[in-house]
N, C-alpha and C positions, 0 to 999 in steps of 0.2 A: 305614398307616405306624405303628412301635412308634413309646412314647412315647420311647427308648431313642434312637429317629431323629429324632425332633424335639427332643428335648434337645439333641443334635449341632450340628444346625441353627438355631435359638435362639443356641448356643454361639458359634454362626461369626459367624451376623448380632451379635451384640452387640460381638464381634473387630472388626470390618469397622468398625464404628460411632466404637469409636475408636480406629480408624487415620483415621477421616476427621475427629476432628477438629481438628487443625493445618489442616487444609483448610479446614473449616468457620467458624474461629474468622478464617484469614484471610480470606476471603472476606466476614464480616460485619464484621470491621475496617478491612479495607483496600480494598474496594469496594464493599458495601453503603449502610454508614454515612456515606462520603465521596460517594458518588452523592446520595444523599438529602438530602443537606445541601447541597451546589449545586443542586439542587433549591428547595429553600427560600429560597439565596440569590440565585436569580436574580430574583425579588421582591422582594430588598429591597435598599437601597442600602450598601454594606459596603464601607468603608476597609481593616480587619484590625485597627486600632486602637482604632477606636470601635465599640458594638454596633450591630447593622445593623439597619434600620430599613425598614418595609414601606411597601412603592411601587409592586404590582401591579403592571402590565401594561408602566410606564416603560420597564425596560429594553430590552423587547420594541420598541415604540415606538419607540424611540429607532435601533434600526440603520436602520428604513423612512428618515432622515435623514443617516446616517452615511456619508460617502463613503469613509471607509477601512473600514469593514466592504464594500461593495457593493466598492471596487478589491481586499480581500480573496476576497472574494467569484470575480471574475471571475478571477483572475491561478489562484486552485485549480482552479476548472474547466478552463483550461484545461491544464493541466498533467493534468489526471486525463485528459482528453479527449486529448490526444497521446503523452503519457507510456507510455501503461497500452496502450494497442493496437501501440506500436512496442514495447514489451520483452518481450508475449506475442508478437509476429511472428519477431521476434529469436530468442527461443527455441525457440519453435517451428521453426525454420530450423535450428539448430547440432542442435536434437535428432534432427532427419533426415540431418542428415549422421552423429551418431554412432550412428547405430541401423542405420547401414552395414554395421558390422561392423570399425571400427577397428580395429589394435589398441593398445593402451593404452586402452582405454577406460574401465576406474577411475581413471586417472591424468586423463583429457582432463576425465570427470562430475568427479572432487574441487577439480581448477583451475578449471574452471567454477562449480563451487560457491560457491567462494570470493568472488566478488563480495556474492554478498546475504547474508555474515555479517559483512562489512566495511562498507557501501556504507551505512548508518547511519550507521558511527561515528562521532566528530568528526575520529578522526584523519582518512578519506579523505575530510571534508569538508573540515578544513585542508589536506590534497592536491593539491584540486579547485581550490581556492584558488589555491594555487599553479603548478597547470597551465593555469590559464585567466586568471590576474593580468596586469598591464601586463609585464613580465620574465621571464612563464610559460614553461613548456617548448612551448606552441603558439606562442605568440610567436617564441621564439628561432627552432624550425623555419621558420615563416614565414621570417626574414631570412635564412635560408639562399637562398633563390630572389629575395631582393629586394625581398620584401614587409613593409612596413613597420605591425602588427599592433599595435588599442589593446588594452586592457583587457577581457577581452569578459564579466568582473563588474562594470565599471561605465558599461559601454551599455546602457540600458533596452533597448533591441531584441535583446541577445543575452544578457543575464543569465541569464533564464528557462529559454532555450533550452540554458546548460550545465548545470543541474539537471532539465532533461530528458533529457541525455544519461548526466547521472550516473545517471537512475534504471532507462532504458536498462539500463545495465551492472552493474547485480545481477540481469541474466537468471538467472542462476546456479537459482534456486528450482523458479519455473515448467520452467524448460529441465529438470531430474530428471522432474516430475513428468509433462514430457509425454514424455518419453524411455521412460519405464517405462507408459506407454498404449500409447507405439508398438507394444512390446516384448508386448503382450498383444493383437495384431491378427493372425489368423492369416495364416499365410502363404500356403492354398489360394484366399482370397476374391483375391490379387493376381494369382494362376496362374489364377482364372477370368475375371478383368480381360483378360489378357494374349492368353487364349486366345478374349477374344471382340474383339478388335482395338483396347485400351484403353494408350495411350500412358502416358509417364510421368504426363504433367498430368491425364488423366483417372483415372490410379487414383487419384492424389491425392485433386483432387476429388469422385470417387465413391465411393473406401474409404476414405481415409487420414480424411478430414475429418470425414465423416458418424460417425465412428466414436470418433472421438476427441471429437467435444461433449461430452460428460459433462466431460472432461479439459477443454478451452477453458471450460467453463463456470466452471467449480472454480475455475480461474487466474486468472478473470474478476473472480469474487468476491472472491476473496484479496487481487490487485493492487489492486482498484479500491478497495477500504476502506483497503488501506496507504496508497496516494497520497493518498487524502484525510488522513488523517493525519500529513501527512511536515509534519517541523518540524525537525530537526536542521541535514540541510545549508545549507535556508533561512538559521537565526539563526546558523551560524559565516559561511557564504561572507558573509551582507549585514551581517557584525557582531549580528544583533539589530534593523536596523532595516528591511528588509523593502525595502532600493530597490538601484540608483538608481532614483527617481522611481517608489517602491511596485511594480517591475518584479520582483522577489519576496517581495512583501506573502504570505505562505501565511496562510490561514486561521487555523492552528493557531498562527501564528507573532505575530497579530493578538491572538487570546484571551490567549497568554502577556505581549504587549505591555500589556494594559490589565490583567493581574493581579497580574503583579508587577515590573512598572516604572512606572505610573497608578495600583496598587493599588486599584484599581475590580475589586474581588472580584465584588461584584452582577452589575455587569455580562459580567465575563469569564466566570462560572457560566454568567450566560441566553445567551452566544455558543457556549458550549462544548455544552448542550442542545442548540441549532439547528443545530448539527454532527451531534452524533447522532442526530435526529432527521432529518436529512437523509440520511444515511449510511444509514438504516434505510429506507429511504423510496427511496431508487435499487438498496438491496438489496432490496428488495420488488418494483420492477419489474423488475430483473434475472428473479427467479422467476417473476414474472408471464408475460412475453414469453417464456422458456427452452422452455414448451411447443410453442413454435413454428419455434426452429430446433435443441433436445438432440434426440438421439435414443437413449435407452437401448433396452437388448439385449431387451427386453420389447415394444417398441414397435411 
């Protein structure tokens, strides 16, 4: 190589170096720095007011006691445990019907899409609110037939259950990316399904499925880390307080509750650790287990 070429090249990496650093600079601003410092404070006891003050292992200690940590605790799982396998079903589902060969098919993926850029916000949380209130629009439908329909945001037994359906319906995501897996399955391995006496349910099962793990996988990961961290439509639909009767205590909704309405920093840091620490820790066996039912084009 002239030195003519590596002057060039020097030229470019030193370019490159900074354009990265706005990147860089956030990055050790705005998530390093702040990581590491709940880090520090989940050891020690911190108002915001007063300087915080070391107490080892306390905070830690203290949720093995905490019964709204453990109803936080239980009310997330299950939401990640029913949530996250009906909205990859769901999509998975609408993605076979549009990988039919509809037509409008940019029109049918972009309205579909549209749920999981909204399905967040607070508006279609205040929505949810209102579709599912004592005078909701399920409600009214109801009295249409005669049935006379409570509040099913403030029944512990069915709270949950419309923030499962809300998350349901930002299939919108997943449903693209398993659409575009379909979309890359050839179409000979079906015609030799066909031709060797292979119904619709067994090309499914025998081509469609096996082929597209990589894809389930992916969706698996993606969903199952959001869910854990869903906290918006929790604090609009329950006001911020996580009921009736802790019936949408979220996790995340729990951490914000002791940090900045208890102002218990310490401890909201060391909850907020044991999330990601947990999250990391279910993504870990995710990959663990994956060798045993992905199966990439190598395998």
């Amino acid at each position: 190589m002239t030195s003519r070429s590596k002057f060039y090249l020097n030229r470019q990496g030193r370019a490159a170096h900074v354009f990265l650093i706005p990147w860089q600079l956030g990055f050790l601003l705005i998530t390093a720095v702040p990581l590491l410092a709940s880090l520090y404070l989940a050891f020690t006891n911190y108002d915001i007011l007063n300087p915080p003050e070391w107490t080892g292992l306390e905070n830690f200690q203290r949720m093995i006691h905490d019964d709204q940590f453990w109803a936080s605790v239980r009310v997330t799982l299950i939401y990640v445990l029913v949530s996250v396998p009906l909205q990859l079903a769901f999509a998975l589902l609408l993605a076979l019907i549009l990988d039919r060969g509809l037509s409008g098919l940019a029109f049918y993926r972009s309205a579909f899409y549209l749920p999981s850029l909204l399905g967040s916000s607070v508006a279609i949380a205040i929505l949810w609110r209102e579709i599912f209130g004592d005078d909701g629009l399920i409600n009214k439908g109801l009295a249409l037939i005669g049935i006379h329909g409570e509040s099913w945001l403030q029944n512990p037994r069915t709270a949950l259950a419309t923030l499962i359906v809300l998350n349901v319906w930002t299939f919108g995501s997943p449903m693209v990316i398993f659409l575009a897996g379909l979309r890359q399955i050839p179409d000979e391995l079906y015609e030799a399904a066909r031709v060797d006496g292979a119904g619709v349910w067994r090309q499914f099962t025998h081509v469609t499925v096996p082929l597209l793990t990589p894809i389930i996988f992916f969706n698996l990961i993606l969903q199952t880390i959001g869910a854990f961290q869903t906290f918006t439509q929790a604090h609009i639909v329950s006001g911020g307080t996580g009921g009736p009767a802790n019936s949408t205590l979220f996790y995340t909704l729990y951490v914000y509750q002791q940090g900045f309405v208890a102002f218990d920093m310490g401890y909201a840091s060391a909850l907020a650790w044991v999330l990601m620490v947990a999250i990391a820790v279910v993504t870990a066996l995710h990959f663990l287990v994956s060798k045993y039912w992905v199966f990439y084009g190598d395998s």
